[in-house]
RODO-2510 file (C-alpha; in nm, 4 decimals, decimal comma):
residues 482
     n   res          X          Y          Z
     1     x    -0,6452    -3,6684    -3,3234
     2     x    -1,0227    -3,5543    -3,3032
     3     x    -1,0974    -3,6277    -2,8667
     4     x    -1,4417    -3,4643    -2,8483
     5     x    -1,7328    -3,3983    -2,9980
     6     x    -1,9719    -3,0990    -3,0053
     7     x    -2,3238    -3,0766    -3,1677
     8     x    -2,4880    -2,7051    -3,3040
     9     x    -2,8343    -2,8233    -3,3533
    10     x    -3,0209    -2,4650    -3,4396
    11     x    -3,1683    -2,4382    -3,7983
    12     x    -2,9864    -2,1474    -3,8768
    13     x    -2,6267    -2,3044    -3,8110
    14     x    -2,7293    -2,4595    -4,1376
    15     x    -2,5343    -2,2263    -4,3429
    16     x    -2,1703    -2,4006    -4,3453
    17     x    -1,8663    -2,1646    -4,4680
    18     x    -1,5831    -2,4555    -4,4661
    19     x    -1,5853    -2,8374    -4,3766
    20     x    -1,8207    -3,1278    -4,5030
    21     x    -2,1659    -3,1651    -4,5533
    22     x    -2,3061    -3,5341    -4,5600
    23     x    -2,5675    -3,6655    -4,7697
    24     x    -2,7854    -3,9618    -4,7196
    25     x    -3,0441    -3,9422    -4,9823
    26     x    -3,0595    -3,7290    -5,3123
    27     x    -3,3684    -3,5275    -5,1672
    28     x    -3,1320    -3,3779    -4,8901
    29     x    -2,9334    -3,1447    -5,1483
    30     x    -3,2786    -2,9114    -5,1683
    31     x    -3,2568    -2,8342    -4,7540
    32     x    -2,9188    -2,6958    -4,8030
    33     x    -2,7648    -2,3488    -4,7646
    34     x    -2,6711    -2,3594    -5,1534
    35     x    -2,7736    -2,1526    -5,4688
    36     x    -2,9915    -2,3305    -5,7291
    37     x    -2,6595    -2,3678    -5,9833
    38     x    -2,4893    -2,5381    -5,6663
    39     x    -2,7508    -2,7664    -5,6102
    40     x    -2,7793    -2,8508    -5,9569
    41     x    -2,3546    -2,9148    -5,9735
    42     x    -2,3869    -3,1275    -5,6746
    43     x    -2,7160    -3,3465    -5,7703
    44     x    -2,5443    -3,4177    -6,1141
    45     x    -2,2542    -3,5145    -5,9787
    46     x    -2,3319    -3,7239    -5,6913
    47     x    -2,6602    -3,9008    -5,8678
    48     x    -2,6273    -3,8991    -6,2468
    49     x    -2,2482    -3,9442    -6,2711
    50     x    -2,2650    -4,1108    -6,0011
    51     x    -1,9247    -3,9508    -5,8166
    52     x    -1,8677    -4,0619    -5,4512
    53     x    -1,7580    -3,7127    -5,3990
    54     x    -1,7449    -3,3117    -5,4915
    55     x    -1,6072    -2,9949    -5,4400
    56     x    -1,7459    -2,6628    -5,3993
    57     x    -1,4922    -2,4109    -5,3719
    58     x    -1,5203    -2,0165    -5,3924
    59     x    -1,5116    -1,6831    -5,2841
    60     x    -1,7876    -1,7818    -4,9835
    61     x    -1,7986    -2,1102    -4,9295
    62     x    -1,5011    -2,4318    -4,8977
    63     x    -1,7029    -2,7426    -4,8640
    64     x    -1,6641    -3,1199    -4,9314
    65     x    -2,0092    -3,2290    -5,0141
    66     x    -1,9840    -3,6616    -4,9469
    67     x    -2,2651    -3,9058    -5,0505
    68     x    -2,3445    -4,2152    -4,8637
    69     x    -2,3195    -4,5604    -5,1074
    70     x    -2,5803    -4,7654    -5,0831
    71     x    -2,5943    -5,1252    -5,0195
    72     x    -2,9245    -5,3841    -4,9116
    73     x    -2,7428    -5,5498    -4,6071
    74     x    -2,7536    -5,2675    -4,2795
    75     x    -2,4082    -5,3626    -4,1622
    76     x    -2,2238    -5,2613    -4,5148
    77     x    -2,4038    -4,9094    -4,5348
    78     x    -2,2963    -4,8215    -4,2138
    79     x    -1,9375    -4,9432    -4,2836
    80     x    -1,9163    -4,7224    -4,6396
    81     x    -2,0151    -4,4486    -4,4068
    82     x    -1,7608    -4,5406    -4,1865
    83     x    -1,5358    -4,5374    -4,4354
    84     x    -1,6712    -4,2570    -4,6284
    85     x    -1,5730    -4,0302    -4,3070
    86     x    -1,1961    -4,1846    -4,3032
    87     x    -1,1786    -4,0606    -4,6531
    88     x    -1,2417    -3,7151    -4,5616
    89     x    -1,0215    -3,7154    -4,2957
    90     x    -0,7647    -3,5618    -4,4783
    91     x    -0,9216    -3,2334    -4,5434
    92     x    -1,0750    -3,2005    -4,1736
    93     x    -0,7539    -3,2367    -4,0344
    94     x    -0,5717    -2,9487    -4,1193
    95     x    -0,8307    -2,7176    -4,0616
    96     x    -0,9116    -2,5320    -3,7115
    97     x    -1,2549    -2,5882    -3,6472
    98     x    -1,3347    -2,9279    -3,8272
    99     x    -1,7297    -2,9544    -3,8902
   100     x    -2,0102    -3,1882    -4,0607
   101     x    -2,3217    -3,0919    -4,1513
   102     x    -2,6205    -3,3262    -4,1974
   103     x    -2,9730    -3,3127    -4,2731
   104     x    -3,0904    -3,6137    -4,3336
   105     x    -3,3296    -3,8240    -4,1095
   106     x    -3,0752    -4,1291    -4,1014
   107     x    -2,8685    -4,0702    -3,7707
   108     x    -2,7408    -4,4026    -3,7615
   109     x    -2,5614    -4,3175    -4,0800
   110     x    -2,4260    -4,0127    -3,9523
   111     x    -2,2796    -4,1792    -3,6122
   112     x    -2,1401    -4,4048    -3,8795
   113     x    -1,9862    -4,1511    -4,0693
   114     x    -1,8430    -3,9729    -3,7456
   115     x    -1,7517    -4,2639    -3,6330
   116     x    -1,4915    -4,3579    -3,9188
   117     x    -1,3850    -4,0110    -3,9063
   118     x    -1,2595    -3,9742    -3,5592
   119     x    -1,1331    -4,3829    -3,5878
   120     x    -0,9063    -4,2088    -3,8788
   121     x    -0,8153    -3,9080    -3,6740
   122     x    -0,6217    -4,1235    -3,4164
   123     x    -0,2312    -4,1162    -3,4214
   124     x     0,0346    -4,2314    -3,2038
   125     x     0,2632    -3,9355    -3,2061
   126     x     0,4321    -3,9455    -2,8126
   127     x     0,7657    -4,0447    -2,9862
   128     x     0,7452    -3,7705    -3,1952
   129     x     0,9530    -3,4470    -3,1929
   130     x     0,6458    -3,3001    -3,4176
   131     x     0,3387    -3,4192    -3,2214
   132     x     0,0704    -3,1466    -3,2526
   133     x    -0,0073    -3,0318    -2,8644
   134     x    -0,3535    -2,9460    -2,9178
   135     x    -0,5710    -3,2037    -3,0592
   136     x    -0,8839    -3,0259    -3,2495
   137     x    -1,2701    -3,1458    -3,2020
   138     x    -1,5704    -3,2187    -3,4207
   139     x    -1,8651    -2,9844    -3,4839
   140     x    -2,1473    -3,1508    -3,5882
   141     x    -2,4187    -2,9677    -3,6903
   142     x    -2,7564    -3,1363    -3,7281
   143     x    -3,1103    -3,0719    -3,5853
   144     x    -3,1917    -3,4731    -3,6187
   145     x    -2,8976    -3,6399    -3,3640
   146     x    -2,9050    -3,6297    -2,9836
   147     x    -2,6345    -3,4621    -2,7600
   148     x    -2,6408    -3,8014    -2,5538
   149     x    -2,6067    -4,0201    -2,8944
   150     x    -2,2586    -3,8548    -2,9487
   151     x    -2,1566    -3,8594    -2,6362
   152     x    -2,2040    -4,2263    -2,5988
   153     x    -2,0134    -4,3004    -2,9408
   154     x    -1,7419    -4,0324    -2,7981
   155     x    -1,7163    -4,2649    -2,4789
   156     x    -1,6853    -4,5426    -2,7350
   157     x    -1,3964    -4,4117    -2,9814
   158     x    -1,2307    -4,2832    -2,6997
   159     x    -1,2100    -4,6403    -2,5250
   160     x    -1,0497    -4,7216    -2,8717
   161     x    -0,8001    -4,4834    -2,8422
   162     x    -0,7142    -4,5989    -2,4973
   163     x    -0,6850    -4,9661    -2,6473
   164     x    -0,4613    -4,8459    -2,9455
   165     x    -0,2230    -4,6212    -2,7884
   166     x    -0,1616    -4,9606    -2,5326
   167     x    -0,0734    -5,1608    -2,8165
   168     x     0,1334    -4,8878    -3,0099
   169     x     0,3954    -4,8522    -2,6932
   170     x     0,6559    -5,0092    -2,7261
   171     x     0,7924    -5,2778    -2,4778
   172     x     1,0683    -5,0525    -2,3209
   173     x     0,8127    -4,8482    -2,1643
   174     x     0,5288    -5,1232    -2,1344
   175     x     0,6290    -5,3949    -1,9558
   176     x     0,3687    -5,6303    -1,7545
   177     x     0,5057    -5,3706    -1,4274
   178     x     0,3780    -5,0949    -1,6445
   179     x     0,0836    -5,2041    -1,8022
   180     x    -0,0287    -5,2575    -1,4256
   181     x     0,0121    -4,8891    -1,3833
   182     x    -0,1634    -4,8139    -1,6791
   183     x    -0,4856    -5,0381    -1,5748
   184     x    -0,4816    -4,8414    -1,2653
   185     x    -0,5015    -4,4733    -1,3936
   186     x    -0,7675    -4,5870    -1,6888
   187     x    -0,9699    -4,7129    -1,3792
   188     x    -0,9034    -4,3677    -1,1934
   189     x    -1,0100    -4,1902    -1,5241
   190     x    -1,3071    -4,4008    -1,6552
   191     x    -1,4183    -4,4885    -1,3128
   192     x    -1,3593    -4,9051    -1,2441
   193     x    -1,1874    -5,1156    -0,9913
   194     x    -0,8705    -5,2462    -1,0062
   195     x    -0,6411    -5,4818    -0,8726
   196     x    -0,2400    -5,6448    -0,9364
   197     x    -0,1101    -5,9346    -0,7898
   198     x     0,2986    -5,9506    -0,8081
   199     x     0,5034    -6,2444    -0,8541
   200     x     0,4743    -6,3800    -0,5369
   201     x     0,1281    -6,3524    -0,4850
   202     x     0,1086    -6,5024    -0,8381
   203     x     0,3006    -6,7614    -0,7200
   204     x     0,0900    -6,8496    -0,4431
   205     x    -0,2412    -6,8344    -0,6562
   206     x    -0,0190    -7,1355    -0,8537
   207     x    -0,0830    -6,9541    -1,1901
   208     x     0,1635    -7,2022    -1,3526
   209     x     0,1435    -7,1083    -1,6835
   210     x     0,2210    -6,7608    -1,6508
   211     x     0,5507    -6,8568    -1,4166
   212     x     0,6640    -7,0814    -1,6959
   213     x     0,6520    -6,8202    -1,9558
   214     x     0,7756    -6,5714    -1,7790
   215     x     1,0979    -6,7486    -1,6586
   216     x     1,3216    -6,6248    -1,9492
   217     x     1,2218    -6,2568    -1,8380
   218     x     1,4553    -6,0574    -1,6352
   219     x     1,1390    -5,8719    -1,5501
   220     x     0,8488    -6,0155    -1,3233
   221     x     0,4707    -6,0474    -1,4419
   222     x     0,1841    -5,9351    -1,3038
   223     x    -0,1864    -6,0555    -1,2930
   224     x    -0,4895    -5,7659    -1,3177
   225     x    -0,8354    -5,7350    -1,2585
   226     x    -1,0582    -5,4711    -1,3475
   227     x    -1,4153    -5,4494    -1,2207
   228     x    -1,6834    -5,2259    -1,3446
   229     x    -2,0026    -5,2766    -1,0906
   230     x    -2,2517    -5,1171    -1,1091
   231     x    -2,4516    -5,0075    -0,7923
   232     x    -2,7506    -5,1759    -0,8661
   233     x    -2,6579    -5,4607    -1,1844
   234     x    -2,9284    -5,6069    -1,3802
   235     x    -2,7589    -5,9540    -1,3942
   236     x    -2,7108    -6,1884    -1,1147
   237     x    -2,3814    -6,3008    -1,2193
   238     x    -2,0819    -6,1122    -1,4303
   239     x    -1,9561    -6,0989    -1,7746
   240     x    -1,5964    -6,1985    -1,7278
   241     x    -1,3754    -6,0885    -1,9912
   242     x    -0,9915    -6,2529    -2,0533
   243     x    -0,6988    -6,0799    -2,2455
   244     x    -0,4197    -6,2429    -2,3829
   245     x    -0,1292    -5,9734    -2,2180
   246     x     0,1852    -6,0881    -2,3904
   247     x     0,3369    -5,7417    -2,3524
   248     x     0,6228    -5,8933    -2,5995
   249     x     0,6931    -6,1999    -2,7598
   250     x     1,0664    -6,3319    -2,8918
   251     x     0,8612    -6,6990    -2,8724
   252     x     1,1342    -6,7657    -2,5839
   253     x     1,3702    -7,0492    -2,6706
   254     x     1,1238    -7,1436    -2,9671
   255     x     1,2770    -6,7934    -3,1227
   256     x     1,0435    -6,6186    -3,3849
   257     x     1,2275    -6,5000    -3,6919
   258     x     1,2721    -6,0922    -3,7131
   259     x     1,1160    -5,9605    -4,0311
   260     x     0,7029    -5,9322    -4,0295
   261     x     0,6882    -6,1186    -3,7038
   262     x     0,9186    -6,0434    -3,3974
   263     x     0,9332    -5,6616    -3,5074
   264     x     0,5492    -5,6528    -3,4479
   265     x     0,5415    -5,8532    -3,1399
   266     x     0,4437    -5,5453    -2,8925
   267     x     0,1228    -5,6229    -2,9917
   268     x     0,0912    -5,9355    -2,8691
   269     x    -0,1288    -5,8197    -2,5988
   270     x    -0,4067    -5,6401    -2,7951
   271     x    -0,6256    -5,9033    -2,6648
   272     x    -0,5769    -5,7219    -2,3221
   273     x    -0,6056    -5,4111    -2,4785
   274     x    -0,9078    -5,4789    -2,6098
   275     x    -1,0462    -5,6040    -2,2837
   276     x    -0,9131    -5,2909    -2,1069
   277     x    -1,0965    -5,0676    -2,4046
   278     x    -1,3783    -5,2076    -2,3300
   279     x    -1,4150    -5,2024    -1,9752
   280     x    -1,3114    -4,8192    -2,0025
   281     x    -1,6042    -4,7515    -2,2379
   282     x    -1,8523    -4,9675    -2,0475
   283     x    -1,7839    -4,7424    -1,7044
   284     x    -1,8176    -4,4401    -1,8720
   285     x    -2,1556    -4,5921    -2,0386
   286     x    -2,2433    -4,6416    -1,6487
   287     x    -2,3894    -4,9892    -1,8057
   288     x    -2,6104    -5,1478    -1,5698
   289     x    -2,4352    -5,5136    -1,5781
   290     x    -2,1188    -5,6469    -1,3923
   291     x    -1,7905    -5,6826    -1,5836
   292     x    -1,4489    -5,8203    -1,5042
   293     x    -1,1904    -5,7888    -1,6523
   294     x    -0,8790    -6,0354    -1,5666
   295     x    -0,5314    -5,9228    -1,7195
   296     x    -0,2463    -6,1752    -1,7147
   297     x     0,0730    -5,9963    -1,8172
   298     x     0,4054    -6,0825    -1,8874
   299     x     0,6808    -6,0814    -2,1514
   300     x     0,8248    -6,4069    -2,3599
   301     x     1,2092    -6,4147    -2,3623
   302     x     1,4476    -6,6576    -2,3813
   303     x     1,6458    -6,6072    -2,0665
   304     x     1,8685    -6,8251    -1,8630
   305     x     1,5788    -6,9721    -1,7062
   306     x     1,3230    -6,9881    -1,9553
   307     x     1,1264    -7,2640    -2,0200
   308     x     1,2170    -7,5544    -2,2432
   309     x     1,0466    -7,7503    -2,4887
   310     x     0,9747    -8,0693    -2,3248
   311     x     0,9081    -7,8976    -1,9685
   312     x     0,5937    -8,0342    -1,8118
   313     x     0,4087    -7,7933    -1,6021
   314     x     0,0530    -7,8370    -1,3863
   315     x    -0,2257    -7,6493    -1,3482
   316     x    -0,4359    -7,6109    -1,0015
   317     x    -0,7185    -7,8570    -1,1808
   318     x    -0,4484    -8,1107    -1,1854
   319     x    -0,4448    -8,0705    -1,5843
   320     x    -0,0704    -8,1730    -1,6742
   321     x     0,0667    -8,0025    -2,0159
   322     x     0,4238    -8,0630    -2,2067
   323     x     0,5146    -7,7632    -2,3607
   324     x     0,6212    -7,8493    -2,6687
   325     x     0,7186    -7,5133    -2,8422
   326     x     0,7396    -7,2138    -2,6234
   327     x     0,5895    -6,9841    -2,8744
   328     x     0,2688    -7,1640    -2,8245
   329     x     0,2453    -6,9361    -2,4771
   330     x    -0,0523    -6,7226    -2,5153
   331     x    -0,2815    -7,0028    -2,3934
   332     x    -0,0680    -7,1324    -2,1220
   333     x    -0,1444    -6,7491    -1,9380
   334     x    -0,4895    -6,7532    -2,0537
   335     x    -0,5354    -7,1115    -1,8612
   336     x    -0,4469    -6,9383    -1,5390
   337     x    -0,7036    -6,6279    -1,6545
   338     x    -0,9839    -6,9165    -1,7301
   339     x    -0,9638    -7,0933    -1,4071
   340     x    -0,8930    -6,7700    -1,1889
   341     x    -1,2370    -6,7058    -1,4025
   342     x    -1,4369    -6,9567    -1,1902
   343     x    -1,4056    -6,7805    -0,8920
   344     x    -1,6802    -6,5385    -1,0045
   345     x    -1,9416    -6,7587    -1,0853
   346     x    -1,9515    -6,5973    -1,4715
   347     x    -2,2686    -6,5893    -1,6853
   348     x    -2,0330    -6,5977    -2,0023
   349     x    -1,6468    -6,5271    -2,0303
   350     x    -1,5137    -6,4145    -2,3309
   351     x    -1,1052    -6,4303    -2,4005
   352     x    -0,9701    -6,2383    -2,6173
   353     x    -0,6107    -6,2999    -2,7727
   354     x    -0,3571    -6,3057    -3,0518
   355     x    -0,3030    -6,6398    -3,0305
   356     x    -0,2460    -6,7895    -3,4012
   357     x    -0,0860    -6,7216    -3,7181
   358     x    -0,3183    -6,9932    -3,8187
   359     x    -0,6707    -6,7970    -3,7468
   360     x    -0,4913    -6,4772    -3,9942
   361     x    -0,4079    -6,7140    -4,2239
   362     x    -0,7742    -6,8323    -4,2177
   363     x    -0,9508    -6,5719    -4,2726
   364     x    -0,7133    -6,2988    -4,2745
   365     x    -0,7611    -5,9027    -4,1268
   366     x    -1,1136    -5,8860    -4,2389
   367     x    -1,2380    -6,0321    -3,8912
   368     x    -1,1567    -6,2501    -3,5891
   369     x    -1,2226    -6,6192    -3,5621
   370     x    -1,4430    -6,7549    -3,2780
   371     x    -1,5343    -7,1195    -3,1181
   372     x    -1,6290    -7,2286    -2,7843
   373     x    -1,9302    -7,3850    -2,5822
   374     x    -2,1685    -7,1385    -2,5281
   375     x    -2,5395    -7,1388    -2,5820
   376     x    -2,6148    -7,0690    -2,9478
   377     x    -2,7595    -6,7720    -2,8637
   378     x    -2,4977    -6,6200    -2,6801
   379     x    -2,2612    -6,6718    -2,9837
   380     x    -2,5195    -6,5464    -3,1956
   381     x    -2,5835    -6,1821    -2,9692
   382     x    -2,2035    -6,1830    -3,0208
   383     x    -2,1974    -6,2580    -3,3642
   384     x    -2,4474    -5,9516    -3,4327
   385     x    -2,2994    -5,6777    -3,2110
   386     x    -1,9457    -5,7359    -3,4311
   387     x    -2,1900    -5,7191    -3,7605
   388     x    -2,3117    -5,3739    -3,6392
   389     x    -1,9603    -5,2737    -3,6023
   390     x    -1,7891    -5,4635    -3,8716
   391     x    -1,5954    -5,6728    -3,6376
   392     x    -1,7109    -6,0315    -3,7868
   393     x    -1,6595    -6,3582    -3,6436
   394     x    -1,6528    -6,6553    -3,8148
   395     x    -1,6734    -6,9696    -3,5941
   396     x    -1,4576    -7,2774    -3,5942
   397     x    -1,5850    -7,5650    -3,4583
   398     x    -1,4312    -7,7675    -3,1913
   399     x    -1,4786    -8,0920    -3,2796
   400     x    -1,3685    -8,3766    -3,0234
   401     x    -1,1258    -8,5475    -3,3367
   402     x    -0,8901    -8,2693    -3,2928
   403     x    -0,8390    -8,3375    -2,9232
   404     x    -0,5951    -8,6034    -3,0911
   405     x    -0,3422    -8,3558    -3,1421
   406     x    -0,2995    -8,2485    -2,7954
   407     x    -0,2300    -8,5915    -2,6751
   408     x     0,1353    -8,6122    -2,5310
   409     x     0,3156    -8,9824    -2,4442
   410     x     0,4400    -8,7867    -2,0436
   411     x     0,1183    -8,5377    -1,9821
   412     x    -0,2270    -8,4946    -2,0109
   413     x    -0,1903    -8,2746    -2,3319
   414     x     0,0711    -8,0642    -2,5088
   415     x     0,1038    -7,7009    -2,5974
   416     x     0,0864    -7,7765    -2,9778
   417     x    -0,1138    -7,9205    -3,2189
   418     x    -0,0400    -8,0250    -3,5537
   419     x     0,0249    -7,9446    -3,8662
   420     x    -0,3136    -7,8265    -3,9809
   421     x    -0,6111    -7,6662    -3,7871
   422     x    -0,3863    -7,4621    -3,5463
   423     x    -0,6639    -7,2222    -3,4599
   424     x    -0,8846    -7,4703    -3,3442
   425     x    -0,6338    -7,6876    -3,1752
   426     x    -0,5994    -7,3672    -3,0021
   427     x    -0,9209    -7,3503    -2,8667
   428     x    -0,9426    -7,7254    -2,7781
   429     x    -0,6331    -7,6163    -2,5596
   430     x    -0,7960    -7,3922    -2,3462
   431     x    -1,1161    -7,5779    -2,3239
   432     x    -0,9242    -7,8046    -2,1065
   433     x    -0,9502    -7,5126    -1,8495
   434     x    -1,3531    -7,4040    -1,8750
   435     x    -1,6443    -7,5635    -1,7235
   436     x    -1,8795    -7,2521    -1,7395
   437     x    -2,0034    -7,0630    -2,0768
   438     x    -1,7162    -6,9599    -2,2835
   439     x    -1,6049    -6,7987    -2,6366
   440     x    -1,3072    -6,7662    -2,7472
   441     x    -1,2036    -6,4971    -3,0015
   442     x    -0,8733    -6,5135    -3,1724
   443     x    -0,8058    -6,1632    -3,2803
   444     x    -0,3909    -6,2265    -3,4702
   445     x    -0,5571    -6,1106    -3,8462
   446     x    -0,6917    -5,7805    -3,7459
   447     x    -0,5234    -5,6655    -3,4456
   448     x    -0,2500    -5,4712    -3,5852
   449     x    -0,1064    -5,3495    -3,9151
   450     x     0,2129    -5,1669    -4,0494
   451     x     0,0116    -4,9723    -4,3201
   452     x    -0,3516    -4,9289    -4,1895
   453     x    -0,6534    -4,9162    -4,3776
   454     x    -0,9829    -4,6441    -4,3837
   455     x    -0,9963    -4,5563    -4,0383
   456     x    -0,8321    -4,8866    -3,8465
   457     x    -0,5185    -4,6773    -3,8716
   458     x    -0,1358    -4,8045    -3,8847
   459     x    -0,0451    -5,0131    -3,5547
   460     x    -0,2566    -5,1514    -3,3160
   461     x    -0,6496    -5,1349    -3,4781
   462     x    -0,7978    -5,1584    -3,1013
   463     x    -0,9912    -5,4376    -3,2696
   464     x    -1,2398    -5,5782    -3,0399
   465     x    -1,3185    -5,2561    -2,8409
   466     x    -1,6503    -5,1840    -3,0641
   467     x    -1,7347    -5,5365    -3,0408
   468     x    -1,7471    -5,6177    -2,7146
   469     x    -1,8530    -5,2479    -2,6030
   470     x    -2,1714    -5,3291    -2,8873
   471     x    -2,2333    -5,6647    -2,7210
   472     x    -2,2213    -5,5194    -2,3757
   473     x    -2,4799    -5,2296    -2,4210
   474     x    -2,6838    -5,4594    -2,6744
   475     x    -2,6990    -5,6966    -2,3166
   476     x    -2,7623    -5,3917    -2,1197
   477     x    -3,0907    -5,3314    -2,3469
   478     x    -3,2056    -5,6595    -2,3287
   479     x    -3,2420    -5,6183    -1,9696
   480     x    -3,3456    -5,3131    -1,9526
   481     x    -3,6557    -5,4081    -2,1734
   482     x    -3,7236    -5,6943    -1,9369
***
């Protein structure tokens, strides 16, 4: 796994023995350290054949010469470069010294590129008897990109990592006792506040929905906030972000079948994950705006006092709900997150979750589903930062007709909607709990895969990191230019 990041930028460390040279544009292939029959091999390859690709192997040089694909919409050329540096992966990461070389004038491109690369470099190997002890780093040479650019997208992957490796542990080490413990040395190491509350002073806070889902659980759950403030912010009120921390999910008495759904339920909190990736990479971004971070935790079993389908349970607002299937438990703990959320007096709070097969049925892995009742231009600054990262959002609406399906004959509303529209019935849940600016992203599609794909590798994906880390620093600007 690539951790850092180191830049040559002197003309003559142009000359590259072994590793991979990127090209942006066909006029590039004349600036490099290549004989005239090289450059001639590599032009006809890359722009009459049109290869993606090519070798150049011999006595003096080993190099992997890659071309970026070209596309008219911004967001897809930086995602083939993203991908085009998960492709070469492969032969960096064997090698002792992995290095790029680019001279182009399109830096973007190359973060891109670097990007992928190090995404595809990441692997979960502290179960392994074979884990390699010393991770390598990246050489990039180029005259054109700043020290400080790849440092900040370093601070970025890294977050990623953190978000990834979270989701990838299994429950038997994380539990909600242990994920508290985690919180605490990421804020030690990145440099943010943090706080747990225990059982009983969960208990006292009346955070009902988390006490009813946890009641099957032989272990207790915890409730965590993390607080990046800066000393001087540039807002007058935070950015409160919500993670769905379901550090494992049987779907209690409602029991989830085995195959393709409870054997991948540790990730059912890579909604907190996320929201802990991103608060890491914000602190070490030093970004000028106030984010919190709020952390319920717990696992879903069904123990000898776990809750029942039927149980009614209330909320501090006085909200009643009859839980009608105790799978449906991500947004009972997010209700306690969302009204805990008030406290702060929050610009915008974003939640973050794995909360329906529905939304990856929907629109599968591709991207995450959104809805909620913020400003249009909040959702669209939101919108945009996962474009320039190539986490999209599509938005659901939440239409008042599907507040029918909540309705319940003993409490205000149920846990469950019906047949049809279960991503949206959802939402319309937890707007129940919200009277401030609110989105609500439903991450199940891409958080986690068995296989992997380009450089969202097998496990947890650490989907929503980039995105919210994007629309953070693209906030941050905004400000800053005001």
């Amino acid at each position: 796994m690539l951790t850092a990041i180191t830049l040559k930028n002197s003309p003559e460390n142009n000359h590259l023995k072994e590793g991979v040279i990127f090209i942006s544009s066909k006029d590039e292939i004349d600036t490099l350290s290549l004989n005239l029959k090289d450059k001639t091999f590599v032009s006809l390859k890359l722009y009459e054949k049109n290869m993606d690709q090519v070798w150049l192997s011999n006595d003096a040089q080993r190099l992997l010469i890659i071309k970026q694909k070209d596309h008219s919409e911004e967001s897809y050329k930086l995602e083939y470069a993203r991908k085009a540096g998960s492709g070469v992966w492969s032969f960096l990461k064997d090698t002792d010294i992995p290095a790029v070389l680019y001279n182009g004038e399109a830096v973007h491109l190359l973060l891109a590129f670097i990007e992928g690369l190090m995404l595809a470099s990441y692997s979960f190997q502290k179960y392994r008897s074979d884990k390699k002890n010393t991770p390598p780093t990246l050489e990039v040479i180029s005259t054109k990109v700043r020290e400080t650019s790849l440092l900040e997208l370093e601070h970025k992957i890294n977050a990623t990592y953190e978000a990834r490796t979270l989701v990838n542990e299994p429950t038997i080490f994380l539990t909600a006792l242990q994920l508290s413990e985690e919180i605490k040395k990421l804020g030690i190491k990145y440099g943010f506040a943090t706080e747990s509350y225990d059982e009983t002073q969960i208990a006292s806070l009346k955070m009902e929905g988390l006490l009813a889902v946890n009641a099957g659980s032989e272990l207790p759950p915890t409730f965590n906030t993390l607080h990046h403030k800066p000393k001087v912010p540039t807002t007058e009120r935070p950015i409160v972000l919500v993670g769905k921390g379901v550090v494992y999910d049987t779907g209690g008495l409602s029991l989830k079948p085995t195959a393709n759904s409870m054997d991948m339920m540790k990730s059912d909190m890579a909604g907190a994950a996320a929201v802990i990736g991103a608060i890491c990479a914000a602190a070490k971004l030093a970004l000028p705006i106030e984010i919190i971070g709020l952390i319920p935790a717990t696992d879903n079993r069904p123990g000898y006092n776990a809750i029942t389908p039927g149980d009614v349970i209330t909320y501090p607002n006085g909200k009643s709900v009859e839980i009608l299937n105790t799978d449906a438990e991500g947004r009972l703990i997010l209700a306690d997150a969302l009204l805990f959320a008030k406290k702060y007096d929050p610009h915008l709070v974003i939640d973050v979750a794995t909360l329906t097969g529905s939304a990856a049925a929907a629109i599968g892995k591709e991207g995450a589903v959104m809805m909620g009742n913020a400003n249009d231009e909040q959702k669209q600054n939101l919108k945009q930062a996962g474009q320039e990262v190539f986490e999209r959002l599509v938005e659901f609406p939440l239409w008042e007709e599907y507040d029918d399906q909540l309705k319940s004959t003993i409490a205000d509303i149920t846990n469950l909607g019906g047949s049809t529209g279960g991503a949206i019935t959802a939402g319309k849940f937890l707007q129940h709990f919200v009277d401030f600016d609110w989105i609500h992203l439903d991450i199940a599609g891409p958080a986690y895969s068995k296989s992997g794909e380009n450089y969202r590798t097998a496990g947890g994906s650490g989907f929503g990191v980039r995105l919210l880390t994007q629309f953070l620093c693209n906030i941050s600007k905004q400000h800053d230019e005001h």
